[in-house]
N, C-alpha and C positions, 0 to 999 in steps of 0.2 A: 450356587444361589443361596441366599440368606436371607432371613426372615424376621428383615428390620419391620417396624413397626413405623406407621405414617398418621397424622393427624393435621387437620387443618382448625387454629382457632379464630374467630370474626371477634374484632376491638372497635369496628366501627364501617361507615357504609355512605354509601353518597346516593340520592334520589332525586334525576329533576331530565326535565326534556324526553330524547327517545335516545333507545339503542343506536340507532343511526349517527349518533356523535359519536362513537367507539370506533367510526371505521372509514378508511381512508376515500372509498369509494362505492358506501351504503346501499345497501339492496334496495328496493325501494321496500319490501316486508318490514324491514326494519326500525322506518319511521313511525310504523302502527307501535312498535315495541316498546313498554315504558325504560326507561333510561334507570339501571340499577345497580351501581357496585359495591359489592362488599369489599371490605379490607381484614384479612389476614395476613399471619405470620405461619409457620409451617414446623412441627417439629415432630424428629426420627429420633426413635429409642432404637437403640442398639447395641449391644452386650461389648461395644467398645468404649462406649459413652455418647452422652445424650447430644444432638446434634438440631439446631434451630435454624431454618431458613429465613431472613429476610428479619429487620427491625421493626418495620410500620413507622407511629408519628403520633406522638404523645398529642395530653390533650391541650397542652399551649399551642401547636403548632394545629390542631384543629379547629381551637376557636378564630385561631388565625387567616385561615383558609375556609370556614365555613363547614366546616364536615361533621357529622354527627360519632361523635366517640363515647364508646361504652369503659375503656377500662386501658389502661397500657397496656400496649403489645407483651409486655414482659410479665405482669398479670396475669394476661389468659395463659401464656405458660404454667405459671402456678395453679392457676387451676387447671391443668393437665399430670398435677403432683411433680413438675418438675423446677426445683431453684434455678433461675438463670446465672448465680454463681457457680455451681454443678453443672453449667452446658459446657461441654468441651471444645465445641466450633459452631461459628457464627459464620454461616453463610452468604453474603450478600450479592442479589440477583442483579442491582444497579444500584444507581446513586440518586433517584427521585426519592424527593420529603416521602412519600409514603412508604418507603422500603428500609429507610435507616434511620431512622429517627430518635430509637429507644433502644440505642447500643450499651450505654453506659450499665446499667444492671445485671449485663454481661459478663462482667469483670473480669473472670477467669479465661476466657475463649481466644481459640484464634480466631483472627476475622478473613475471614478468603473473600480475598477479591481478584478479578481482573486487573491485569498489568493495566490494559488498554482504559478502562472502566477510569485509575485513577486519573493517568493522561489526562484522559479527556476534560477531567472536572478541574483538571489546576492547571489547564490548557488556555490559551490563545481562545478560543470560541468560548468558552464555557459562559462570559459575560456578554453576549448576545442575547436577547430578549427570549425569542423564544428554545431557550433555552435555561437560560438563567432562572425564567419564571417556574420552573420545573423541580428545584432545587433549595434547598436552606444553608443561607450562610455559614451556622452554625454547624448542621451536618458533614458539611467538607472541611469543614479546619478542624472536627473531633477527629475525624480521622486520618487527617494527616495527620494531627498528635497520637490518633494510636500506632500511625507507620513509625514515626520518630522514637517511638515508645519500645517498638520490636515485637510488635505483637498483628501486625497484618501478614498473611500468608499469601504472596501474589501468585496468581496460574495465568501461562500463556498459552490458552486452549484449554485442554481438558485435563482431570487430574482426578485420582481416587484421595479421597480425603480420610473416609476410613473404611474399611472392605465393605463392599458394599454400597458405596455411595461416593458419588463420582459428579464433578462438576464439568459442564460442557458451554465452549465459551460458542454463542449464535449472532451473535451482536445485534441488527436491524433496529430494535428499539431505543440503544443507546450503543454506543462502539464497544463497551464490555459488559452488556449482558448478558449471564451465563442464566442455566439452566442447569436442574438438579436430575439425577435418576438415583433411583432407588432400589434395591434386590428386595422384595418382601413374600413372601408365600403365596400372593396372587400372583406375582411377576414383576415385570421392573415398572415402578411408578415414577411418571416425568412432572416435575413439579416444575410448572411452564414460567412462571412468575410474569411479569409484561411481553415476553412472546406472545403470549394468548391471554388478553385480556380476560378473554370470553371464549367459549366453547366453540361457537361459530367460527372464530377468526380460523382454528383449526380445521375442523370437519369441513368450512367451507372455500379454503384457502383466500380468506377475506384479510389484507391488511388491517392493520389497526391506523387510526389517525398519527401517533404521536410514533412518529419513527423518524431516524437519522440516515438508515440505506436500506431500500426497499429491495434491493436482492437478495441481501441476507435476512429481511423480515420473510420472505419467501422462503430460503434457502432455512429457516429456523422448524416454519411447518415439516420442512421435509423429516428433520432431525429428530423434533419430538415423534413425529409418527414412526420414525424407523426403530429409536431407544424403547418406546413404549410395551409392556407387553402384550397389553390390549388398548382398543379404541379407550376404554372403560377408563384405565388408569392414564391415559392424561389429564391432570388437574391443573387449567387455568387462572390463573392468579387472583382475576375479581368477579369470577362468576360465582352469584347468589344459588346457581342450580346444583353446586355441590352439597348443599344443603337437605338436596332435595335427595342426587344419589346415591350417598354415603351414611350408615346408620351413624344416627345420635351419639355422643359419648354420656353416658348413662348421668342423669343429671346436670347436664349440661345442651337441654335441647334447644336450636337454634345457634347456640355458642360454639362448639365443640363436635367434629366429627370425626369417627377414624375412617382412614383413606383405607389401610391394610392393615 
């Protein structure tokens, strides 16, 4: 076991309606709920090199979309002391505007993605509506340019990227969404990314709205919960309550949290 290092940082947040738009078939509880998601990116220090989950979506691509943004995704890395030319692998959990966005500052990185994940975005479907609406034109052709380039690292299933950390392909929310696990001195943390929107979709086997195959959005619950070391260290992709469970990164309250 190894004792990577986890942080999650917030670049921006979405407020409006109830919880109950998050999920495919809403409790009725839910609709008392106010409707609140943050957006982070996720990065692992590890004595192999520094390791970034997910891109987010600059602030062009926020004014565009309406979303409140604090800072690039690649930003809040910096203020976690790490260069995003110095990150060694770019993780990407899917292909929605909020998750790649602010690849480019990257520069030096492999980018891991799903075989399936690219398929799908240069695929037959990809230009149906809801779908399409899901997506930035731009984000899909930078990174075909970074395939073309030789610098995407594609997994069909699962794959250690660097000891200790390991990508696991779950699909439901998009046909290659992967999920991250991590080896840290608490235990293995599952950095759920759109598997689990929200805390509940887990703990309460609640789908989420925006899914492609709902046996694999089920079949995902099961996999975070089995990778996880504890209930504790599954971290959800846009839940604001991580906030709440994970101490502050010292100067950085509200921004910045370490997971491990």
């Amino acid at each position: 076991m190894h004792d990577h290092q986890v942080f999650a940082v917030k670049f921006g947040e979405a407020k409006a309606g109830s919880q109950a738009q998050y999920f495919l078939n809403p409790p009725a509880e839910l609709h008392e709920q106010p409707g609140h998601l943050d957006f982070c990116v996720w990065l692992v220090r590890t004595a192999f090199g520094d390791v970034v989950v997910d891109a987010g979506f600059t602030s062009t691509v926020a004014a565009k979309r309406n979303r409140t943004h604090f800072r690039e995704p690649s930003q809040g890395v910096r203020l976690l002391g790490v260069e995003p030319e110095d990150v060694s692998h770019l993780l990407l959990s899917h292909f929605h505007y909020d998750h790649v966005g602010d690849v480019e500052p990257f520069g030096r990185a492999r980018v891991v993605v799903q075989e399936r994940e690219m398929a799908f975005w240069t695929g037959r479907f990809a230009a149906r509506a809801e779908f399409r609406r899901l997506v930035e034109t731009e984000d899909i052709q930078r990174l075909v340019g970074l395939s073309l380039a030789g610098r995407v690292e594609y997994v069909d299933g699962e794959r250690e990227i660097v000891p200790g950390v390991r990508v696991h392909r779950v699909g439901g929310h998009t046909p290659g969404t992967q999920i991250v696990s991590v080896e840290s001195a608490k235990g293995t943390v599952v950095l759920a990314s759109d598997s689990a929107h929200l805390g509940y979709h887990v703990t309460h086997d609640c789908p989420a709205k925006l899914l492609t195959d709902l046996p694999e959005m089920y079949a995902a619950f099961d996999t975070i919960r089995a990778l996880a070391g504890s209930p504790e260290l599954v971290v959800p992709g846009h839940d604001p309550a991580i906030f709440d469970r994970f101490p502050a990164v010292p100067g950085l309250d509200g921004i910045a949290v370490r997971i491990a």
